[in-house]
C-alpha positions as a LaTeX table, in Angstrom:
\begin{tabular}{lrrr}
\hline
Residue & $x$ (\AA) & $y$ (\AA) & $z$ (\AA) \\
\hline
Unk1 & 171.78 & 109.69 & 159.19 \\
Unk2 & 173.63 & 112.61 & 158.15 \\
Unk3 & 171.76 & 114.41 & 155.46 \\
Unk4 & 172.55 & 118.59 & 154.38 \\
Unk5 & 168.97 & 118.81 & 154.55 \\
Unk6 & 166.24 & 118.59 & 157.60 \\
Unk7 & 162.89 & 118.35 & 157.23 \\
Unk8 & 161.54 & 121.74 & 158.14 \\
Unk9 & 164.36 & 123.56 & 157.15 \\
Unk10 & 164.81 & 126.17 & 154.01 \\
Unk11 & 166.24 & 125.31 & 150.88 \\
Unk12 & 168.94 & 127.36 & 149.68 \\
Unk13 & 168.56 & 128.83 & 145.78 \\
Unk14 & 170.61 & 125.29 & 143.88 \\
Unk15 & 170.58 & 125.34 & 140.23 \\
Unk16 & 170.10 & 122.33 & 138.28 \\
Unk17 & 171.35 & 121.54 & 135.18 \\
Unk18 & 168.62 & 120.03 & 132.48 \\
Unk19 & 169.02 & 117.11 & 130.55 \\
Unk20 & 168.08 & 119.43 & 127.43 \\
Unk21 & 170.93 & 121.74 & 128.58 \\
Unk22 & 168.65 & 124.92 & 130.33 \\
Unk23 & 169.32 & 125.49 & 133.81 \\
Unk24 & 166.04 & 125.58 & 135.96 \\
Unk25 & 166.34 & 127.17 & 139.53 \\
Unk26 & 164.92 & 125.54 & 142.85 \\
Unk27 & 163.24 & 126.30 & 144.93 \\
Unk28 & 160.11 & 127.77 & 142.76 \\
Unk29 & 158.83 & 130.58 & 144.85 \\
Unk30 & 155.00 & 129.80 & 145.23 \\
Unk31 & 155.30 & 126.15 & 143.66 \\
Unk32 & 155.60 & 122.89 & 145.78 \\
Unk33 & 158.20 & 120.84 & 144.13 \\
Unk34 & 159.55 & 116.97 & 144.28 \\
Unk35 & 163.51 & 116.32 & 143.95 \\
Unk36 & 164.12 & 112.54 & 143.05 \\
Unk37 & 167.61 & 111.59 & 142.97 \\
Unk38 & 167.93 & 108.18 & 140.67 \\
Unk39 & 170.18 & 105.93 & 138.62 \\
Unk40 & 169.31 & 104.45 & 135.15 \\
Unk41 & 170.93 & 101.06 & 136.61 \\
Unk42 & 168.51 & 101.33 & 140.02 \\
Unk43 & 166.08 & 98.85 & 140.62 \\
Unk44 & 164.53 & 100.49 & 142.83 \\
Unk45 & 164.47 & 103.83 & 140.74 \\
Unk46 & 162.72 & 101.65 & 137.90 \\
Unk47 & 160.05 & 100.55 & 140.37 \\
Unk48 & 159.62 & 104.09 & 141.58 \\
Unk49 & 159.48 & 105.64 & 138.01 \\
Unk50 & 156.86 & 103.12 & 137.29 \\
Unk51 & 154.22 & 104.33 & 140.42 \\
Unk52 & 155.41 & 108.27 & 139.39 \\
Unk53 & 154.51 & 107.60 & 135.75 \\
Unk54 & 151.08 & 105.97 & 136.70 \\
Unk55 & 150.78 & 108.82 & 139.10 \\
Unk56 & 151.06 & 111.49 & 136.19 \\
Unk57 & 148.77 & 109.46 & 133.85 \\
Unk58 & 146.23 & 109.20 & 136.21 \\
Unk59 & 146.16 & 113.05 & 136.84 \\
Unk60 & 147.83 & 112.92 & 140.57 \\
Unk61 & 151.06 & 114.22 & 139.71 \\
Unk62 & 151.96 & 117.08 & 137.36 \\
Unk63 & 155.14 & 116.35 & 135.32 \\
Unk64 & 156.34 & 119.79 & 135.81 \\
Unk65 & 155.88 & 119.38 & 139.89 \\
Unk66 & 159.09 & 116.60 & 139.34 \\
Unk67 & 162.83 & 116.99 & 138.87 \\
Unk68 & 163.98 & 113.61 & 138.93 \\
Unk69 & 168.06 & 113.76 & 138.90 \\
Unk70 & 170.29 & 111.86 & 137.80 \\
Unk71 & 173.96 & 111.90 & 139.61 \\
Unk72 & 175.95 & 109.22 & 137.64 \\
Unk73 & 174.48 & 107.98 & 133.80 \\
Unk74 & 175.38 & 110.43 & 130.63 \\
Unk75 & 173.32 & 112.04 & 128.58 \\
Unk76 & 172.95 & 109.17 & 125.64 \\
Unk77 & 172.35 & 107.04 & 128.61 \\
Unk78 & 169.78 & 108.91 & 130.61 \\
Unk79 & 167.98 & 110.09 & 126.86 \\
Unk80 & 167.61 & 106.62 & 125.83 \\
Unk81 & 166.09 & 105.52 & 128.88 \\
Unk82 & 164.07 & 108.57 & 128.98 \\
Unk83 & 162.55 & 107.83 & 125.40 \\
Unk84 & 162.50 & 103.93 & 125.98 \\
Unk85 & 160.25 & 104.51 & 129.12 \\
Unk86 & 158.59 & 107.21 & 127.88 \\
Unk87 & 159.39 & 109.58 & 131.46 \\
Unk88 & 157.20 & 112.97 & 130.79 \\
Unk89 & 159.00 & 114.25 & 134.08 \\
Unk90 & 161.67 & 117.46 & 134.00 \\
Unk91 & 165.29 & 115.42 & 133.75 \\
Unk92 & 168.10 & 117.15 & 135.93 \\
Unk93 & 171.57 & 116.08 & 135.79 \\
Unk94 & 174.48 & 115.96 & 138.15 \\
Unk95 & 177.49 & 114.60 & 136.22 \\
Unk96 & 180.17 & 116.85 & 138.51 \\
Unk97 & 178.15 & 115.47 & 141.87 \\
Unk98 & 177.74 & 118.58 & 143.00 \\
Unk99 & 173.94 & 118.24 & 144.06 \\
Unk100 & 174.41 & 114.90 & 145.49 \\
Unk101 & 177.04 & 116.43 & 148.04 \\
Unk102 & 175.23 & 119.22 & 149.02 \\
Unk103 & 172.24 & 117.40 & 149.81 \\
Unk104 & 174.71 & 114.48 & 151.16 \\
Unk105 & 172.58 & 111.63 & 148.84 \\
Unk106 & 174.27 & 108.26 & 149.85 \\
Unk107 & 171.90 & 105.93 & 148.18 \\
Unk108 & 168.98 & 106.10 & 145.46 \\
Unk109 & 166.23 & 106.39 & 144.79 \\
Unk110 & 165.72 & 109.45 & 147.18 \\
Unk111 & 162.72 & 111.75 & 147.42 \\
Unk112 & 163.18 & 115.63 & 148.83 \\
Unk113 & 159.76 & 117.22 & 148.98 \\
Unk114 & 160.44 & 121.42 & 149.13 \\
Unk115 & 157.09 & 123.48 & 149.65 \\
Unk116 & 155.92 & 126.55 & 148.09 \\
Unk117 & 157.29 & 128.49 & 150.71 \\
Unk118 & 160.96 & 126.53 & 150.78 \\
Unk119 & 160.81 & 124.25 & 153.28 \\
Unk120 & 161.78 & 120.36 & 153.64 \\
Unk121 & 158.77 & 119.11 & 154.00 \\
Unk122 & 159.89 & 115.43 & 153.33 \\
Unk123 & 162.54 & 113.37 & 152.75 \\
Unk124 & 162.76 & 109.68 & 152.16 \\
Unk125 & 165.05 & 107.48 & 151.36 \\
Unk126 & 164.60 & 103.89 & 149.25 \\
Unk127 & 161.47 & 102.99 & 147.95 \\
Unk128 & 158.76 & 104.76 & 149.55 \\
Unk129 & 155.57 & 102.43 & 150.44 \\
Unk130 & 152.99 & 105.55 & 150.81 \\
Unk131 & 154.07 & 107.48 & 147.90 \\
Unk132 & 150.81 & 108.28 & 146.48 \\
Unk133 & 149.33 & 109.23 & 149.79 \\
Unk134 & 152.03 & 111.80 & 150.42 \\
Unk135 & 152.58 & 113.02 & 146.61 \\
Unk136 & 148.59 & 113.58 & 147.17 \\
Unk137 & 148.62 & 115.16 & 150.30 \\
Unk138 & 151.61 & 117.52 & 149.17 \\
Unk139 & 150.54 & 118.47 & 145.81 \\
Unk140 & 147.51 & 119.51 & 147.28 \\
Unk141 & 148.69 & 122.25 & 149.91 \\
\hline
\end{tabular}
């Protein structure tokens, strides 16, 4: 598989451009943090915005703890499904691509889990079957 990134390794300082326009830096010093890389017309991504969205209503994930990315819908697009599905998670986007070739995403949804201290601590392509267990077990360290 040939990723940019390997679990274990540092993160190097990537800016991210909001859907709202602000730019928000990663990684947060001090602040374990979840990438998910997505489409608007992903099954998958659906499915998995579903469990995240239970997840934050139920307490186990903080919205702010999520940049969810999108690499390929515009902003009308992306708001619209935002709004229609009610997603209380920090929106990136990646119209120019430039995130999704330096971290070498070749499918979505994908999950890049970056510790407080700036380390890969897990990455996962597809739909992951244990994502609760390892949001949980992440969040909390």
């Amino acid at each position: 598989l040939n990723k940019y990134l390997i679990e274990k390794s540092r993160l190097e300082l990537t800016v991210i451009k909001r859907i709202s326009g602000e730019e928000i830096s990663i990684p947060q010093i001090n602040k374990n943090l979840i990438l998910f890389f997505w489409a608007v017309d992903c099954a998958n991504c659906r499915i998995e915005f579903i469990k995240l969205s239970r997840l934050a209503a139920q307490g186990k994930l903080r919205a702010e703890s999520l940049i969810a990315i999108n690499y390929k819908d515009d902003r009308a697009t992306i708001l619209d499904y935002m709004e229609k599905e009610n997603l209380p998670f920090i929106i990136g986007q990646d119209l120019d691509g430039q995130l999704v070739k330096k971290f070498k995403i070749t499918q979505v949804p994908t999950y890049i889990f970056v510790n407080k201290n700036s380390i890969v601590d897990w990455i996962s392509i597809g739909s992951s079957v244990n994502l609760e267990e390892k949001i949980s077990n992440f969040l909390i360290n």
